[in-house]
C-alpha positions as CSV (number, residue, x, y, z in Angstrom):
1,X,0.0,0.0,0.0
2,X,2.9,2.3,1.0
3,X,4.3,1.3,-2.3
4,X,1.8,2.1,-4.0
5,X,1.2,5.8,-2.6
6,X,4.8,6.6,-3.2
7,X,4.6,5.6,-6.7
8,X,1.3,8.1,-7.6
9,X,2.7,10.8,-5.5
10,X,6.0,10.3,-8.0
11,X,3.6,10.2,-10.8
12,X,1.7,13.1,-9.7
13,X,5.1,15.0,-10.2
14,X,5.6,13.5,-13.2
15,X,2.7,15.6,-14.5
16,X,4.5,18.9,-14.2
17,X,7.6,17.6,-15.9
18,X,9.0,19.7,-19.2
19,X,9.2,16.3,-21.3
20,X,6.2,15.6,-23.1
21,X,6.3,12.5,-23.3
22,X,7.1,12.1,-19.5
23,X,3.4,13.8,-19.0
24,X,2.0,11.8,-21.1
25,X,3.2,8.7,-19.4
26,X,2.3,9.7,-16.0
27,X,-1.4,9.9,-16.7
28,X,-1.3,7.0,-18.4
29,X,-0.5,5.2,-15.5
30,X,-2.5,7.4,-13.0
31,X,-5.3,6.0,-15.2
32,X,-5.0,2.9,-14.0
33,X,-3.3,2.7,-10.2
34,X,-5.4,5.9,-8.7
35,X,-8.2,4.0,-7.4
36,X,-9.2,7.0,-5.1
37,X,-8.8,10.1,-7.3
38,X,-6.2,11.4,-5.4
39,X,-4.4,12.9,-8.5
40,X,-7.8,14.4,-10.3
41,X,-6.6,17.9,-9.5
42,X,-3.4,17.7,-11.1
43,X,-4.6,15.7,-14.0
44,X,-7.1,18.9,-14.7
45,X,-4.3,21.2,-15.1
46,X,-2.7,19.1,-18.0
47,X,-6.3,19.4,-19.8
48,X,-5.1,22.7,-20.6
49,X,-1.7,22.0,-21.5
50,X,-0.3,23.2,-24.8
51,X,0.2,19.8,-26.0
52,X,-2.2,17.8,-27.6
53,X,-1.0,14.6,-26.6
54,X,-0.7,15.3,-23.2
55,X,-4.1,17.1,-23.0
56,X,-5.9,13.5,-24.6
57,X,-3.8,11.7,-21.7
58,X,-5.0,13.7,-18.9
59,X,-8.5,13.3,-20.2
60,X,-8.5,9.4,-20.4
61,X,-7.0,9.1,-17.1
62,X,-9.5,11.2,-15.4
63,X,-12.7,9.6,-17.5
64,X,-10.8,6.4,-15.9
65,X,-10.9,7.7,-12.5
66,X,-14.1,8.9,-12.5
67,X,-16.0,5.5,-14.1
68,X,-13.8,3.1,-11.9
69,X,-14.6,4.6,-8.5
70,X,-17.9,5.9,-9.3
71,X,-20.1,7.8,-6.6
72,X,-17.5,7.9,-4.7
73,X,-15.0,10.4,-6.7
74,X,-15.3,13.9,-5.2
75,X,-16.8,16.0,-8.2
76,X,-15.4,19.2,-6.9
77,X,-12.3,19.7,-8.6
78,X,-13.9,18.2,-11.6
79,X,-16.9,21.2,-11.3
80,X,-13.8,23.9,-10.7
81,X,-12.0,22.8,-13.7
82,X,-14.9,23.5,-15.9
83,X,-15.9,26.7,-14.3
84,X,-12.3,28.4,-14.0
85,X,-10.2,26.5,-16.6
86,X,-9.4,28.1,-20.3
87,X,-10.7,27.0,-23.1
88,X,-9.3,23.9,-24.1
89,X,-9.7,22.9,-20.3
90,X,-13.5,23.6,-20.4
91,X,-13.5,21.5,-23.7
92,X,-12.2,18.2,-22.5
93,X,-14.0,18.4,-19.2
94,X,-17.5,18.5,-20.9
95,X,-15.9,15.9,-23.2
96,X,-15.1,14.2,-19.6
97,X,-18.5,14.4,-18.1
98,X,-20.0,12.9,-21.0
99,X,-18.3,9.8,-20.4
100,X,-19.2,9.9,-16.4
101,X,-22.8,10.6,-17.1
102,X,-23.3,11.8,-13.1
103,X,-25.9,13.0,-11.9
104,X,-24.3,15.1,-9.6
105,X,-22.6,17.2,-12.6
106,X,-25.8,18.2,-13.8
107,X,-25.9,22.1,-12.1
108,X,-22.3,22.9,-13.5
109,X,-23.4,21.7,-16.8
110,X,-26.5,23.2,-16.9
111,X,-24.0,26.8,-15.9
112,X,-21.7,25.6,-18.3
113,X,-25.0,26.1,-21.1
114,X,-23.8,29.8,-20.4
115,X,-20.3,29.5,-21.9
116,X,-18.8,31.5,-24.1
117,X,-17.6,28.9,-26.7
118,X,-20.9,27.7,-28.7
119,X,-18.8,24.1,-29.3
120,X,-19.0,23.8,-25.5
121,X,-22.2,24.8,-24.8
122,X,-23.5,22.6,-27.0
123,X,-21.5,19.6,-25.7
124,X,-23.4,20.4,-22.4
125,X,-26.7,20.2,-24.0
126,X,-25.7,16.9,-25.2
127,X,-24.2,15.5,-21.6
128,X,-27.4,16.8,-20.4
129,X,-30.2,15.0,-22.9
130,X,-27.9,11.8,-22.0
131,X,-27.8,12.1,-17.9
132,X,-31.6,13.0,-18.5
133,X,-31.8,9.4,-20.2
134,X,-30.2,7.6,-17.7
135,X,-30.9,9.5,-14.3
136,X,-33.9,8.3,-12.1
137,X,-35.0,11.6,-10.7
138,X,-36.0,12.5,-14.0
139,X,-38.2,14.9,-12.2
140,X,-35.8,16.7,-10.2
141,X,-33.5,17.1,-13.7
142,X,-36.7,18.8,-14.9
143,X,-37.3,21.4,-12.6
144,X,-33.5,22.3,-13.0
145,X,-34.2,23.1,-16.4
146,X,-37.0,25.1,-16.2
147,X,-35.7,27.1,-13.4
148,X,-32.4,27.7,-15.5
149,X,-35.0,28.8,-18.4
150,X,-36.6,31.2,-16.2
151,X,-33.5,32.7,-14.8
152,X,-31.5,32.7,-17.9
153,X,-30.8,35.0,-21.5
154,X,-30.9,34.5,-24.4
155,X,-29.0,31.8,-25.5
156,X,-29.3,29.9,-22.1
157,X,-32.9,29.4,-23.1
158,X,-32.5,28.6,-26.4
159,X,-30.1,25.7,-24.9
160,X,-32.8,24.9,-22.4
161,X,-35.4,24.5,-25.1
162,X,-32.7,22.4,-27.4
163,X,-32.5,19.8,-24.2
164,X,-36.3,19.9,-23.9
165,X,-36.1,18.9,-27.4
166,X,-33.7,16.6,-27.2
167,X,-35.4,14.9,-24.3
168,X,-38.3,14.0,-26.1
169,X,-36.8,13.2,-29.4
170,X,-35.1,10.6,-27.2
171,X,-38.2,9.0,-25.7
172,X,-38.3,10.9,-22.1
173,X,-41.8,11.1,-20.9
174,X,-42.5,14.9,-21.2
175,X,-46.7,14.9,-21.1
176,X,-46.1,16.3,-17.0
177,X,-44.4,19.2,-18.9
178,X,-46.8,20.6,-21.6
179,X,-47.9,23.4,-19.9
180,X,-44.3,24.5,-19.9
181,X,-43.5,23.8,-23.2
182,X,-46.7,25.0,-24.3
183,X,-45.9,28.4,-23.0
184,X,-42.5,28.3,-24.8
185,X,-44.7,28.2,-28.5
186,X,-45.6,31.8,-27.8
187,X,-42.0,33.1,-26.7
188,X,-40.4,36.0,-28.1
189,X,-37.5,33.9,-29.8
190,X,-38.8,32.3,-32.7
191,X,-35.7,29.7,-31.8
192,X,-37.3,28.4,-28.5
193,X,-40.3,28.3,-30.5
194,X,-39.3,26.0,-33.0
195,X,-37.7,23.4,-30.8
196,X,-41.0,23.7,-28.1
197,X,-43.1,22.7,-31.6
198,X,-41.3,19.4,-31.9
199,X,-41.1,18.7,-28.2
200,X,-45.4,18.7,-28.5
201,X,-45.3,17.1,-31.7
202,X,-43.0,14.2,-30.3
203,X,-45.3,13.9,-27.0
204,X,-48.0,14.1,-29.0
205,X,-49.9,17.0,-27.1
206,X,-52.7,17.4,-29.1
207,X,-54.5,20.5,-26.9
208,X,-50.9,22.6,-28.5
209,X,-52.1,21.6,-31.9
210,X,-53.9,25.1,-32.5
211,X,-50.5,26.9,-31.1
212,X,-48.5,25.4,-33.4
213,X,-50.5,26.1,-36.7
214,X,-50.4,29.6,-35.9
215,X,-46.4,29.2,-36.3
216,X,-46.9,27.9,-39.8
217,X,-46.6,31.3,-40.6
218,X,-43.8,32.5,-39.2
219,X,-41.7,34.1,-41.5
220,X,-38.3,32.0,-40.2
221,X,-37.7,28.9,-41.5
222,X,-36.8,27.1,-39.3
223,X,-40.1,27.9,-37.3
């Protein structure tokens, strides 16, 4: 056990070192003998490192991490990464959480809907549809959502209405949540529009039939 230690406290130096290739092969192996996410920390800051290699590294390892020891990994570096880190940083944790699938990353991802990279964003949308596949408090995912809707700009809730569209396109019972969705037919941004109109259509809300004629002629396409 001692042994052991010793060796991912050597590796967790390893990360810092100015070969490459010596970067690389420290998360490599942090991937596979950190069975307590000791090392997450450190293996965030090499998701922002200059090279490539070494950022795809630090990214396995810690998707490694996080599936092997489950609810057990402490998500709070993980959540600080995404919120403080640069861009490529921000880029491969998304990427990370996708793999996880945690509930528990759900609020920094729904923040993370906020980012200022549209690549990004739009990862978190996706991380979010799939959590909201697999989560049981389906429910509690939900309310999230339309809380973030409420309190958000812009492009927040055109992200919000993409998941709510996303969510039904993927088989999520919705019917709880016409009202809501409903309401979104008449909003001022002929985007949220668009993606409530298919979330109906998919559930198959007949009472939003009406509502949804009256988009037929909207003058944007996509509408």
């Amino acid at each position: 056990r001692l042994e052991v230690s010793s060796l991912i406290q050597q590796l967790k130096g390893a990360l810092s070192h100015r070969n490459r290739f010596a970067r690389v092969g420290a998360a490599e192996v942090l991937g596979i003998v950190d069975k307590e996410g000791s090392t997450v920390e450190a293996l965030i800051v090499n998701l922002g490192d200059d090279d490539g290699l070494v950022r795809m590294s630090a990214a396995k390892a810690l998707a490694s991490i996080g599936v092997r020891i489950g609810d057990s990994l402490d998500l709070r570096a993980l959540k600080e990464g995404l919120r403080k880190g640069n861009m490529q940083t921000r880029y491969n944790m998304v990427q990370i959480f996708k793999g996880l699938m945690h509930p528990k990353t759900v609020d920094v991802l729904i923040k993370t809907l906020e980012d200022e990279e549209p690549e990004i964003a739009a990862l978190a949308v996706e991380d979010l549809v799939r959590i909201g596949l697999s989560m049981q408090d389906k429910p509690g995912l939900i309310g999230q959502l339309v809380e973030a809707f409420s309190k958000g700009e812009g492009v927040v809730r055109q992200r919000v209405a993409e998941i709510f569209e996303g969510l039904a396109l993927a088989g999520v019972e919705l019917k709880a949540n016409s009202e809501f969705l409903k309401d979104l037919l008449t909003d001022s941004d002929s985007y949220v529009q668009a993606r409530a109109a298919v979330a109906l259509g998919v559930i198959g809300d007949r009472s939003s039939i009406p509502n949804i004629k009256k988009l037929l002629a909207n003058e944007w396409e996509e509408v």
